[in-house]
C-alpha positions in Angstrom: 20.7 41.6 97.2 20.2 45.2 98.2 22.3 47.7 96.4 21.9 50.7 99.5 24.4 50.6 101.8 21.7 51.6 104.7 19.9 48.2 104.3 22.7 46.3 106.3 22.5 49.3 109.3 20.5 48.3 112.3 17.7 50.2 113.2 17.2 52.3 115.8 15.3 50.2 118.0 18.3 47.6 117.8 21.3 50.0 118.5 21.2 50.3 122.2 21.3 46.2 122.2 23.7 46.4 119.5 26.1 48.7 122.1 25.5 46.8 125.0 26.4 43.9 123.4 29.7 45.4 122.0 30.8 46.6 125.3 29.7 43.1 126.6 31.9 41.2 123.9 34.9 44.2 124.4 35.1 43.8 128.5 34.5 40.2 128.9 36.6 37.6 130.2 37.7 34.5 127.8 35.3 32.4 130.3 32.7 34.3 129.7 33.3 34.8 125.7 32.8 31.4 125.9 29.3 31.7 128.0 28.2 34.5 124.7 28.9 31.8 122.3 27.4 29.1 123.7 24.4 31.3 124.2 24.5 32.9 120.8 24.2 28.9 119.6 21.5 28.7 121.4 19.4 31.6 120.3 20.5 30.4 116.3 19.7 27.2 117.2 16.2 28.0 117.9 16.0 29.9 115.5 16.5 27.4 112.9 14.5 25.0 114.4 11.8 27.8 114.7 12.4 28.1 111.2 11.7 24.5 110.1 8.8 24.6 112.0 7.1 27.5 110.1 8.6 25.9 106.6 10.5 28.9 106.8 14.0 27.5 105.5 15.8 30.7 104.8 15.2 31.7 108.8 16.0 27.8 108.9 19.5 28.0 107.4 20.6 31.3 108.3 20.4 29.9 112.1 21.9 27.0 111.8 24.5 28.7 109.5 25.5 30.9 112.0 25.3 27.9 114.9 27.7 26.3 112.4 30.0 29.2 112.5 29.7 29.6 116.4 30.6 25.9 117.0 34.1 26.4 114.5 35.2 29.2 116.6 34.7 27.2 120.3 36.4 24.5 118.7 39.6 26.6 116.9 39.7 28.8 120.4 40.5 25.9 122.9 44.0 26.0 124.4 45.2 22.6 123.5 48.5 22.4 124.8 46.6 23.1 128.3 44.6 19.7 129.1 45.2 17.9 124.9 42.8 15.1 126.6 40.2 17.2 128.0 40.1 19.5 124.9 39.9 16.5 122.9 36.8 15.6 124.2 35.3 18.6 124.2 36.1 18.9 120.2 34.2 15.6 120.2 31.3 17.0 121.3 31.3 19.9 119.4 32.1 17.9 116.2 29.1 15.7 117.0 27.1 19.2 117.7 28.2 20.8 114.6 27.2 17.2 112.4 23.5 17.1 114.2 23.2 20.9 113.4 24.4 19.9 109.6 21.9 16.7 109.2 18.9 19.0 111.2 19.1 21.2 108.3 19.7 19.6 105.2 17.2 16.9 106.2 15.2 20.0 107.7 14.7 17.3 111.2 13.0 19.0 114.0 14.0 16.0 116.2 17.9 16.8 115.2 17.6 20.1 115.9 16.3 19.8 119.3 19.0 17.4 119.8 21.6 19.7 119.1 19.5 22.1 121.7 19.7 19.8 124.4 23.4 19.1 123.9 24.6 23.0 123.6 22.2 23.7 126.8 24.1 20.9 128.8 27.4 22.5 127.6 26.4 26.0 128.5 25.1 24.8 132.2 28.7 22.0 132.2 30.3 25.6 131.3 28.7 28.0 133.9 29.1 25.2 136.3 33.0 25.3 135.8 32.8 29.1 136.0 31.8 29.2 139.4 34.0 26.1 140.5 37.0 28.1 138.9 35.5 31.3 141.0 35.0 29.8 143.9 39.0 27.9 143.9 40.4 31.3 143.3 38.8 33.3 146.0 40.3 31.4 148.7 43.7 31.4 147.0 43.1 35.4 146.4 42.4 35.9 150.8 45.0 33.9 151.6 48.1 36.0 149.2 50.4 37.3 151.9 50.3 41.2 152.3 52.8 44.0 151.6 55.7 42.4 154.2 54.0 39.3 155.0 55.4 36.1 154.0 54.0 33.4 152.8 53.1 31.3 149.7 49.7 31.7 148.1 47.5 29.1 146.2 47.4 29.1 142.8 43.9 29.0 141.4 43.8 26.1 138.3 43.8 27.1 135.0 40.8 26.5 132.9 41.8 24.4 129.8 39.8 25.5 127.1 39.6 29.5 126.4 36.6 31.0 127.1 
C-alpha cells in the first residue's frame, strides 16, 4: 500500500472526466442517478470479466467488487413504501444480479459474468424505457396545467416507484 498521499490523486489526463462526472452526479435527477449506476455496473462488470479473461484477478475482483457495491445501493435506494410489490421484484433481480456477480468471481466463470452483463443491460434499457414513458406522461399533464386565472384541473404525472 502506498505511503504518499499523491498516489490516490487522479492524473491530469483524468480530472476533466473526473469534473464532468461530479457535476453529472451533483445536477442529476434520482431517474437518472439511477441510469449512472446501472451504467457504472456495467463498465465494472466488464471489467471483471475483462479481467478473468486476461487471468488478471485483481482487475477481476476490483470490478466485480465495485459492481457488488453498485447493486447494494440500487437495492437500499428504492422507495418501498411507493409500489412494495414492484420494488419487491426488482430487489429480486438485483439479489439474483448481485449472487451471479458473487459465483462469476469466486469461481472466476466467464459464462456468469456475461450473465450478469446481459441481465444489468436489460435493466438499464427496462430503465431508460421507463424514463421516457415517465417523460412522455408528464408532458401532456405539464401543457394542459391551467394558466395564471384559468381554471381547470391538471393531470398528475405517475410517480416512479423506485428512486432513481
Amino acid at each position: 500500500m502506498p505511503t504518499d498521499s499523491t498516489s490516490y490523486a487522479p492524473n491530469k489526463a483524468s480530472q476533466p472526466a473526473a469534473a464532468y462526472l461530479q457535476t453529472q452526479v451533483l445536477t442529476a435527477s434520482p431517474a437518472k442517478l439511477r441510469l449512472l449506476l446501472l451504467d457504472g455496473a456495467l463498465r465494472f462488470l466488464q471489467q471483471g470479466r475483462d479481467g478473468l479473461v486476461r487471468k488478471d484477478y485483481s482487475a477481476s475482483y476490483e470490478g466485480f467488487s465495485q459492481t457488488r457495491n453498485i447493486i447494494v445501493e440500487l437495492i437500499s435506494s428504492m422507495r418501498v413504501q411507493e409500489a412494495p410489490e414492484l420494488c419487491a421484484r426488482v430487489r429480486s433481480l438485483y439479489t439474483f444480479i448481485f449472487q451471479t456477480v458473487v459465483e462469476a468471481s469466486l469461481e472466476k466463470d466467464i459464462t456468469k459474468a456475461d450473465k450478469a452483463i446481459e441481465l444489468v443491460q436489460f435493466e438499464r434499457e427496462t430503465w431508460v424505457l421507463a424514463m421516457e414513458k415517465l417523460a412522455s406522461d408528464s408532458a401532456p399533464a405539464a401543457s394542459t396545467q391551467p394558466g395564471p386565472g384559468q381554471a381547470g384541473t391538471a393531470t398528475r404525472a405517475p410517480v416512479l416507484s423506485v428512486q432513481g
